[in-house]
N, C-alpha and C positions, 0 to 999 in steps of 0.2 A: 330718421330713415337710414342717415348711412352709419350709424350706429349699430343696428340693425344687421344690416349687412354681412358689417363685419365681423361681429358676433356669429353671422350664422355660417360665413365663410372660413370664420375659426373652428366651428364645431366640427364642419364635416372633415375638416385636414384633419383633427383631431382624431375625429373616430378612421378616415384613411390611416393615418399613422398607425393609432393602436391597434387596429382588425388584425394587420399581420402576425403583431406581435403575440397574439391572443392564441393563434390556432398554430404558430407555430408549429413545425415537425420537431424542432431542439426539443420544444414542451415536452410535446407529446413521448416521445422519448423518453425524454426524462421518468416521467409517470410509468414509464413500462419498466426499464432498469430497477425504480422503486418497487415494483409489485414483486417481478423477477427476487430479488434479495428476499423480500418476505419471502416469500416460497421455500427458500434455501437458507431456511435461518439453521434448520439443524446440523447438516455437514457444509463447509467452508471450505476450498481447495487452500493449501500455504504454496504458492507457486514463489511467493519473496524467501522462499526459506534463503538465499541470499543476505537479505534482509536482517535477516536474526544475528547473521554473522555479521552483519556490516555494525547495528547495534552492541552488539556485546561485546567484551572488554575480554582480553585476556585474563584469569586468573591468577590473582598475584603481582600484576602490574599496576604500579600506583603511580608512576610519571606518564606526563604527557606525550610522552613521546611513543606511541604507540600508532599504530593505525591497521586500516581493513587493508588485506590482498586480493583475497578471495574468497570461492566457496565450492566444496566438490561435492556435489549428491552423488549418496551410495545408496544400495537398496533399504538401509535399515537405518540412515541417516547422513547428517550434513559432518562432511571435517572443515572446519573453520583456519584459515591462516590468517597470520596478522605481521608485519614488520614492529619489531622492539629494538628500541634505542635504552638497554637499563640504565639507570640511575640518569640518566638526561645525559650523558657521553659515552664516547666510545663508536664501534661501527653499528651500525643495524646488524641484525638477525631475525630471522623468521619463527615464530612461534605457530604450531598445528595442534590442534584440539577437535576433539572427534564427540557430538551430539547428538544422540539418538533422537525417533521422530518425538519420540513423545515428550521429551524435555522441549524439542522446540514446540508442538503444542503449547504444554505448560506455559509456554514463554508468551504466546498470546491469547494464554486464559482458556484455555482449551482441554480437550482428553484427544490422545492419537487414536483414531478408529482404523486405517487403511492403508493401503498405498494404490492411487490408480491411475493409471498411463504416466506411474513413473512418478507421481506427485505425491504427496502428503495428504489426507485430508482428515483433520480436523473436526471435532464436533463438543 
């Protein structure tokens, strides 16, 4: 009998415990965020167009001594800076490179379609 008990006094903690978990609002959320993206599989905003610059390498730099500065959106693309240390000594200098939208498209598998409030977008 107090076998029993306990057994049935672990069940209900059990189902206590996981009820909340189940209906959750995170879940629930979650599932909408997902539906949301299906919906908007054809155009994609690139608001990391940042990102592209942080990724990419200057051209023509093969030491590591290289790194991201920044990133300036124009209306018809990104100019990329980068700080260069050539040949691994010496002082830094700053290298600027200028990327149309559509290469940065390209760059995550994309064709450029627009620009809108300012943003890239993608499709």
């Amino acid at each position: 009998m107090k076998t029993m008990k306990l057994a049935l006094i672990g069940a209900i903690t059990a189902l206590l415990v996981l009820a909340p978990l189940t209906t959750s609002p995170s879940l629930a959320a979650g599932n909408r965020v997902q539906e949301a993206t299906n919906l908007n599989v054809r155009t994609v905003s690139i608001p990391e167009w940042y990102q592209f610059c942080a990724n990419t390498r200057p051209v023509g730099i093969t030491s590591a001594k290289a790194g991201y500065m920044n990133a300036y959106k124009e209306a018809s693309g990104v100019t990329c800076k980068w700080w260069v240390i050539p040949w691994g000594a010496g002082f830094p200098h700053t290298v600027k490179k200028y990327y149309s939208w559509d290469s940065v498209c390209r760059y995550y598998g994309s064709r450029f379609a627009y620009v809108k409030n300012g943003y890239p977008w993608c499709w």
